[in-house]
NURODREN-487834 format. One record per residue (C-alpha): residue number from 0; x negated, y negated, z negated. Coordinates in steps of 0.02 Angstrom, whole numbers, plus 50000, padded with zeros to 5 digits. Layout:
+------+-------+-------+-------+
: resi :  east : north :    up :
+------+-------+-------+-------+
:  NUM :     X :     Y :     Z :
...
+------+-------+-------+-------+
This chain:
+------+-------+-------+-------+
: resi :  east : north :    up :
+------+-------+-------+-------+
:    0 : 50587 : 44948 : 41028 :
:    1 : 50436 : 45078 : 41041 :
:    2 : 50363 : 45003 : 40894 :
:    3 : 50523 : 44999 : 40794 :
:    4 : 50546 : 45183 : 40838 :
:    5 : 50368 : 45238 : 40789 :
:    6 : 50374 : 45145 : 40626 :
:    7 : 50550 : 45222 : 40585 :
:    8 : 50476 : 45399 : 40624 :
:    9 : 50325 : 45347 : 40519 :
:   10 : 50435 : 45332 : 40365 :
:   11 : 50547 : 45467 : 40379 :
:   12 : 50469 : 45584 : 40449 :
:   13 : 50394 : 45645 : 40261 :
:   14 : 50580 : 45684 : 40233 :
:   15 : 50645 : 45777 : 40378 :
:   16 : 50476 : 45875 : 40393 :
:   17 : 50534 : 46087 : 40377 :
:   18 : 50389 : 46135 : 40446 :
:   19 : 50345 : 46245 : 40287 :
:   20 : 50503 : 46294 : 40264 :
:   21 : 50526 : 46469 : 40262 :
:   22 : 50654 : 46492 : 40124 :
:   23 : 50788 : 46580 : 40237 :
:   24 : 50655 : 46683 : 40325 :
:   25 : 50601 : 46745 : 40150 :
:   26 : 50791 : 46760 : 40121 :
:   27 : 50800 : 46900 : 40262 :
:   28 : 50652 : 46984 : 40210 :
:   29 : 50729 : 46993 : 40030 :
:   30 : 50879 : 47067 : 40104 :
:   31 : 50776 : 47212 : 40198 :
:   32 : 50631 : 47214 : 40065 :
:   33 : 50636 : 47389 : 39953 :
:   34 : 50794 : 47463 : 40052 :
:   35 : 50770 : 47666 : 40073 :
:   36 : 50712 : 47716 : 40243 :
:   37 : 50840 : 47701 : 40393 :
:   38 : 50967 : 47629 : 40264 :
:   39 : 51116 : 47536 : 40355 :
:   40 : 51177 : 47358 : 40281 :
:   41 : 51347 : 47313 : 40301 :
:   42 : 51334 : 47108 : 40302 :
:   43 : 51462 : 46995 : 40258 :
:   44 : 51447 : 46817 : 40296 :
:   45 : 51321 : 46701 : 40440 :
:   46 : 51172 : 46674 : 40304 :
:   47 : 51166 : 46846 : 40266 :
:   48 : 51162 : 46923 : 40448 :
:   49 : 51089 : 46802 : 40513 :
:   50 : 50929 : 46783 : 40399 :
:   51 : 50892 : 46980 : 40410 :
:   52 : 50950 : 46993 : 40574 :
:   53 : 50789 : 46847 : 40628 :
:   54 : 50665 : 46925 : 40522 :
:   55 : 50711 : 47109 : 40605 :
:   56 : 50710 : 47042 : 40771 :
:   57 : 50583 : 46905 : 40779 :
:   58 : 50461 : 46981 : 40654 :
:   59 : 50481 : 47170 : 40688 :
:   60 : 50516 : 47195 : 40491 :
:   61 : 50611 : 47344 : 40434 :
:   62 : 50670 : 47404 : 40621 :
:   63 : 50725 : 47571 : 40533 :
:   64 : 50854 : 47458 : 40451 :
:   65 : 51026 : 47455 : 40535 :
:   66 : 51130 : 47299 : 40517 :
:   67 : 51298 : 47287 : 40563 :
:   68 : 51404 : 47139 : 40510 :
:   69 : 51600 : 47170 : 40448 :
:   70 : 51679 : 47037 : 40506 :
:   71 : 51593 : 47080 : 40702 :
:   72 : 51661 : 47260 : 40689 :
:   73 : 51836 : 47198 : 40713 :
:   74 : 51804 : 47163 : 40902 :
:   75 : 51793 : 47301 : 41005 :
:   76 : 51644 : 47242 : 41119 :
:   77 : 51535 : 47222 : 40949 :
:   78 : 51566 : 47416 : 40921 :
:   79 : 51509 : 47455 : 41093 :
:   80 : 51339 : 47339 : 41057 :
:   81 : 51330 : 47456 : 40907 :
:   82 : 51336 : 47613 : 40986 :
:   83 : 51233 : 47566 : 41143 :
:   84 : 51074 : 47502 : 40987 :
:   85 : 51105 : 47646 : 40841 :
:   86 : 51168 : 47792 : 40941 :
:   87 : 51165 : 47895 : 40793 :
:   88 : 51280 : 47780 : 40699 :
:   89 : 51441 : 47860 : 40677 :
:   90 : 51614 : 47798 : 40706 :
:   91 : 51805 : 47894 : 40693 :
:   92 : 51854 : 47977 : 40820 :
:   93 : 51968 : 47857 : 40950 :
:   94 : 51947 : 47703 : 40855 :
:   95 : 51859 : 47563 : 40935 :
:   96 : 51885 : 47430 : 40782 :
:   97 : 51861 : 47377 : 40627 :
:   98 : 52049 : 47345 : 40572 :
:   99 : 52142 : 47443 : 40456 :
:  100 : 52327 : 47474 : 40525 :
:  101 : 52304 : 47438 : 40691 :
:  102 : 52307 : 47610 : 40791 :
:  103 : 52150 : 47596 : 40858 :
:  104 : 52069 : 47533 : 40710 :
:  105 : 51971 : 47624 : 40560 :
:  106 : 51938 : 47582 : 40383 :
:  107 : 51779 : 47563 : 40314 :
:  108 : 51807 : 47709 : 40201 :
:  109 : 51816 : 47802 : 40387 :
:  110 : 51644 : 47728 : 40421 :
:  111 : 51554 : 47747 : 40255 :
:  112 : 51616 : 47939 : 40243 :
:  113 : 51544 : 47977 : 40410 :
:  114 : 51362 : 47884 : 40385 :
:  115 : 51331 : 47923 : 40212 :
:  116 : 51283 : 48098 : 40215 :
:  117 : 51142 : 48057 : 40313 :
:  118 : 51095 : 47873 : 40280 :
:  119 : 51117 : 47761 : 40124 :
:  120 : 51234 : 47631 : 40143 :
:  121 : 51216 : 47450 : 40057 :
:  122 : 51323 : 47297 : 40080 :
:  123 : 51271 : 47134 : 40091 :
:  124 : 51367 : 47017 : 40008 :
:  125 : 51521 : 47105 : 39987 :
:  126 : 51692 : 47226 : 40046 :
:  127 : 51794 : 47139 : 40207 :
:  128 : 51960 : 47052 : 40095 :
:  129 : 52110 : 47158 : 40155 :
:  130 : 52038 : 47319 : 40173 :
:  131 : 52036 : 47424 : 40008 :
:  132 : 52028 : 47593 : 40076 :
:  133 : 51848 : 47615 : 39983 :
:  134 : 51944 : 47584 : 39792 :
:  135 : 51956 : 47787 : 39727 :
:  136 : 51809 : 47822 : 39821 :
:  137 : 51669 : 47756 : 39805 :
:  138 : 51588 : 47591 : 39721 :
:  139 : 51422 : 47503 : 39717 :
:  140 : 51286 : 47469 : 39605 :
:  141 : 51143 : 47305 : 39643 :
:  142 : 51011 : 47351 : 39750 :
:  143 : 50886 : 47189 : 39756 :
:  144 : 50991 : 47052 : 39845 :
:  145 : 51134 : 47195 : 39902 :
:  146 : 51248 : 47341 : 39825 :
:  147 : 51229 : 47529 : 39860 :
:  148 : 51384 : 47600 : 39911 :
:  149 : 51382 : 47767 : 39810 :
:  150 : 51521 : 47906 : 39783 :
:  151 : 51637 : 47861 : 39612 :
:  152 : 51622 : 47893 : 39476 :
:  153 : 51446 : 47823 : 39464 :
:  154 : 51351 : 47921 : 39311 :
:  155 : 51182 : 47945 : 39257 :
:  156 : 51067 : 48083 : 39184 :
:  157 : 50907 : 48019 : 39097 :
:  158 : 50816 : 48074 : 39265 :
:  159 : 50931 : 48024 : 39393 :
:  160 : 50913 : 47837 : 39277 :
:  161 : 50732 : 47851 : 39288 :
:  162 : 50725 : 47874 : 39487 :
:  163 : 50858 : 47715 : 39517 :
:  164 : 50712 : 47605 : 39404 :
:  165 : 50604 : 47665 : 39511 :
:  166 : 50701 : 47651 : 39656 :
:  167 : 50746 : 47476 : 39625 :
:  168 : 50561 : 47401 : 39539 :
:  169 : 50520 : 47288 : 39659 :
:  170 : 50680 : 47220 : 39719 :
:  171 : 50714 : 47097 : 39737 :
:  172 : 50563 : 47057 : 39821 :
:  173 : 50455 : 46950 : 39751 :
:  174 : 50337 : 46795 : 39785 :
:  175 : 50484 : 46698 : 39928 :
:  176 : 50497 : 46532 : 39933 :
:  177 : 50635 : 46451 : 39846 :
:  178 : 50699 : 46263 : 39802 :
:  179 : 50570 : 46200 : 39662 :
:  180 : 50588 : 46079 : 39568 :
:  181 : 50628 : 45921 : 39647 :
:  182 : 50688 : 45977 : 39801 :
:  183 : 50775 : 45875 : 39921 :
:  184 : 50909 : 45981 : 39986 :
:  185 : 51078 : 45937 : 40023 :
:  186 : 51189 : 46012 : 39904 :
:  187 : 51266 : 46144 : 40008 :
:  188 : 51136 : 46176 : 40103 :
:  189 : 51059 : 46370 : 40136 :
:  190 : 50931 : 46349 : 40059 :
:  191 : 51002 : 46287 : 39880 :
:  192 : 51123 : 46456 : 39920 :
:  193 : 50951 : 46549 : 39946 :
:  194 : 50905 : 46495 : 39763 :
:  195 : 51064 : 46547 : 39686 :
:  196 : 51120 : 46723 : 39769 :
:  197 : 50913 : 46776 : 39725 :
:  198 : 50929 : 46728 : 39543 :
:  199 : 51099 : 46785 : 39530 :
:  200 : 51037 : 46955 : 39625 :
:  201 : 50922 : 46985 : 39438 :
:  202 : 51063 : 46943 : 39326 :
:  203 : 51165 : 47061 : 39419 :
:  204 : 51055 : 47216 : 39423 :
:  205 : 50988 : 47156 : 39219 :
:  206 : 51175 : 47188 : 39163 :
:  207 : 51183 : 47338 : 39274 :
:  208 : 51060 : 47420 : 39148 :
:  209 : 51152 : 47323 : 39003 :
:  210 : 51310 : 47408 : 39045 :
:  211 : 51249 : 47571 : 39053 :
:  212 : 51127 : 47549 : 38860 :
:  213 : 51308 : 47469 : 38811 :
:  214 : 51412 : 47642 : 38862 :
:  215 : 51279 : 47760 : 38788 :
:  216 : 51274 : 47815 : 38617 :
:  217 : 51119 : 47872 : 38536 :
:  218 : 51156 : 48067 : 38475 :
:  219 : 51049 : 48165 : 38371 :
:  220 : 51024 : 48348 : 38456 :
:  221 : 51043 : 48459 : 38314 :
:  222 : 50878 : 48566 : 38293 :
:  223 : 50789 : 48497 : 38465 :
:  224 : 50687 : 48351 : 38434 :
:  225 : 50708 : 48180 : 38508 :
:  226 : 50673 : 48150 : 38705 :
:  227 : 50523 : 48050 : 38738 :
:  228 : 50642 : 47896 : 38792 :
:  229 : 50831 : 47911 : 38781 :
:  230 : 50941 : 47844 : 38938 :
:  231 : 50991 : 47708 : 38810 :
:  232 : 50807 : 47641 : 38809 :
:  233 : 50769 : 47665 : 38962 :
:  234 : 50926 : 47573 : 39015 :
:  235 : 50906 : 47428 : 38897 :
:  236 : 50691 : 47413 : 38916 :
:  237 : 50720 : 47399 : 39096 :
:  238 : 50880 : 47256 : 39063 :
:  239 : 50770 : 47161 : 38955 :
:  240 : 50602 : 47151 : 39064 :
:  241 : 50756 : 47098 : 39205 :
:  242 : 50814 : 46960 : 39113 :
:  243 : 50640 : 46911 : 39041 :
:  244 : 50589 : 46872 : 39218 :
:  245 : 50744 : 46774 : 39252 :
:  246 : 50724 : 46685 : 39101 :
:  247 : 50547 : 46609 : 39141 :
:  248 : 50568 : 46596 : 39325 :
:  249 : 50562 : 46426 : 39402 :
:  250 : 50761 : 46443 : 39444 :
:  251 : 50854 : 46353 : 39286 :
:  252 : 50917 : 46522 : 39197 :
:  253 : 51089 : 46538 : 39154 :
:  254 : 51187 : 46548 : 39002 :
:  255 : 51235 : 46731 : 39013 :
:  256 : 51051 : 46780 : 39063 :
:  257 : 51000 : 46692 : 38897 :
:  258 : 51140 : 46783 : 38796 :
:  259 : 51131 : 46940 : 38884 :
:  260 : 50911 : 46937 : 38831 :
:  261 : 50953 : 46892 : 38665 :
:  262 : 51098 : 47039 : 38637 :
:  263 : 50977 : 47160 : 38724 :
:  264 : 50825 : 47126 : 38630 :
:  265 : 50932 : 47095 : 38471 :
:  266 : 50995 : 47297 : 38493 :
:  267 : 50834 : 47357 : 38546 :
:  268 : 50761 : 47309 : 38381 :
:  269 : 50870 : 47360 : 38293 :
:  270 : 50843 : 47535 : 38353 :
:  271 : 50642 : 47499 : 38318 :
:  272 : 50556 : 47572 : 38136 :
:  273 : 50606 : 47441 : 38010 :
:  274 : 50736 : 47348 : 38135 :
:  275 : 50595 : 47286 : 38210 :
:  276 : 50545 : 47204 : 38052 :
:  277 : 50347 : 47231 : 38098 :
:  278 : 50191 : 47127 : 38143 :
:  279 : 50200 : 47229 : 38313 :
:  280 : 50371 : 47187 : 38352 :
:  281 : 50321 : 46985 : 38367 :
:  282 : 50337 : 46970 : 38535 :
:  283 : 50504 : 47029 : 38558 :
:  284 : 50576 : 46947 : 38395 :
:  285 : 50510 : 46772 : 38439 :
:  286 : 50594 : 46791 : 38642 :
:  287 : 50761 : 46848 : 38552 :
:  288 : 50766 : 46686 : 38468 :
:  289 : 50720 : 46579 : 38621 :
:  290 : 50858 : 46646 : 38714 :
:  291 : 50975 : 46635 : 38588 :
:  292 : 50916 : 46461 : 38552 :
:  293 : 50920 : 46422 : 38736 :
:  294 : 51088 : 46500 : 38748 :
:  295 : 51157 : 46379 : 38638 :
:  296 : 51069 : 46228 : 38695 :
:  297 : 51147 : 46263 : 38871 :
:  298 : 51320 : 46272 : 38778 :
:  299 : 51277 : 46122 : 38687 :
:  300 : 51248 : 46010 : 38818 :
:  301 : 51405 : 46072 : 38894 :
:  302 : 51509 : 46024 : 38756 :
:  303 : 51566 : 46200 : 38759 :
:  304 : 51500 : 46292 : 38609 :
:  305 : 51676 : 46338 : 38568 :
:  306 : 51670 : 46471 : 38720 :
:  307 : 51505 : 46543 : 38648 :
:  308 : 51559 : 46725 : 38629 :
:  309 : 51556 : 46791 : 38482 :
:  310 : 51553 : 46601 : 38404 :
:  311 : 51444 : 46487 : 38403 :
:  312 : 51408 : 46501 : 38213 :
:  313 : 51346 : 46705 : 38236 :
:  314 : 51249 : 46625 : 38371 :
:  315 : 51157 : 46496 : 38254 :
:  316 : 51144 : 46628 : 38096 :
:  317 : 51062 : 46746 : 38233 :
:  318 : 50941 : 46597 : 38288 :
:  319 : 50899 : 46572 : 38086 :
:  320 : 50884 : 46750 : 38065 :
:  321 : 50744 : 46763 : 38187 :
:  322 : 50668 : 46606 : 38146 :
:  323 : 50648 : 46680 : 37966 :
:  324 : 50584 : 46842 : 38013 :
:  325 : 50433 : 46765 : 38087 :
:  326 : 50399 : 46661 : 37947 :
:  327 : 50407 : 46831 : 37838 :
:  328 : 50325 : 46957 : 37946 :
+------+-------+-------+-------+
């Protein structure tokens, strides 16, 4: 019986080895990794709270960080845990809940109005359902693998643009372990929901700067000459290196990331010298056409190229048109 036992933890031991797995420690890390100082994180969900939550308390990373998880602010005794650790952290007045209605209870527009003066205020993965006291209010924008809760409406100026690149450059973090290629985990497993909310976290903040190229015009300023770099540029330079990276990372990249690269890059030259139509423009002209040519391969092997926006046929001229301009230029 010894010797059956032995051999069976011979052979499968290869398999059930996780002794280099780290994936959900990086996960946490990710979470904290490139948050403003003293920041608090609402979290939303056991692999969120629970990943940053181990690397705070195990690892002594980002201690300045305060977590506090939605769904654990609707009992009273987690309220009191929060007061006792983050005395500063500020709650209404005679409410000793999370739970909108109840008379004892506050909304989280209660708590965000009284924290954010003084501390930024992210959320990690997402509102509590049933509670849309924030709507009118405020909103978010991505922040690495979580959402800044800012005042609404959310505008830019060219500088205030430039500081949230900045702000956000190297989030999310970098350099974590993720599934690779081959990977043996089950299919609902953490760690394949590691690999998606991380990839998903650059798509996100890519068409974040999209949006905001998208909703800007390009206006002359009669008799003043042209600013160095227009919000539109800086908005749609910053989506495309996004989407660049998420296009040749390990992670499959999606179909919108391929479209969303290839629209990008597509207006960006056209707002080049010539359209882009120049020896130095190579680069970007021959990635446009991969990622439109990706874009409809994905499609493709979905048998769903008639949901390609736009259709798929402006898709393939767009792929020709590229194609030619290299053979040209």
């Amino acid at each position: 019986a010894v010797t059956l036992v032995s051999w069976q933890c011979g052979k499968h031991f290869k398999d059930q080895d996780q002794s280099g797995n780290y994936i959900v420690r990086d996960f946490g890390r990710a979470i904290l990794h490139g948050l403003p100082n003293n920041s608090i994180v609402l979290t939303k969900g056991d692999l969120m709270i629970n990943s940053a939550r181990y690397v705070q308390s195990l690892e002594g990373f980002r201690p300045d960080v305060w977590i506090a998880d939605q769904e654990m602010m609707t009992y009273e005794w987690y309220i009191r845990s929060l007061r006792h650790n983050f005395p500063d952290m500020k709650f209404p007045r005679g409410k000793d809940h999370y739970f909108p209605g109840h008379l004892t209870g506050f909304t989280i527009r209660d708590f965000v109005s009284l924290n954010l003066p003084s501390r930024a205020v992210f959320l990690c993965s997402d509102w509590k359902e049933g509670d849309p006291s924030w709507r009118g209010t405020y909103t978010t924008r991505p922040w690495g693998l979580c959402w800044q809760v800012v005042p609404e409406p959310l505008t830019y100026t060219t500088a205030t643009l430039s500081q949230f690149i900045a702000a956000t450059a190297e989030v999310p973090l970098r350099g974590v372990q993720l599934p690779g290629p081959g990977h043996r985990f089950p299919r609902h497993s953490w760690e394949l929901v590691v690999g998606e909310h991380y990839w998903l976290a650059f798509e996100t903040l890519g068409l974040h700067f999209m949006n905001i190229a998208e909703g800007t015009a390009m206006k002359p300023l009669a008799g003043k000459p042209p600013p160095k770099k227009s919000k539109k540029m800086l908005a749609l330079e910053r989506a495309i290196e996004i989407f660049t990276e998420s296009f040749h990372g390990a992670y499959p990249s999606s179909a919108v990331v391929c479209r969303n690269l290839g629209v990008c890059l597509q207006n960006w030259l056209r707002d080049q010298p010539l359209q882009g139509a120049s020896p130095s423009f190579l680069p970007q002209i021959r990635l446009a056409r991969d990622a439109f040519a990706r874009y409809y391969s994905i499609k493709e092997q979905a048998n769903a190229t008639d949901s390609i926006e736009g259709g798929a046929e402006q898709i393939r001229l767009a792929i020709q048109y590229y194609n030619q301009m290299l053979k040209v230029i």
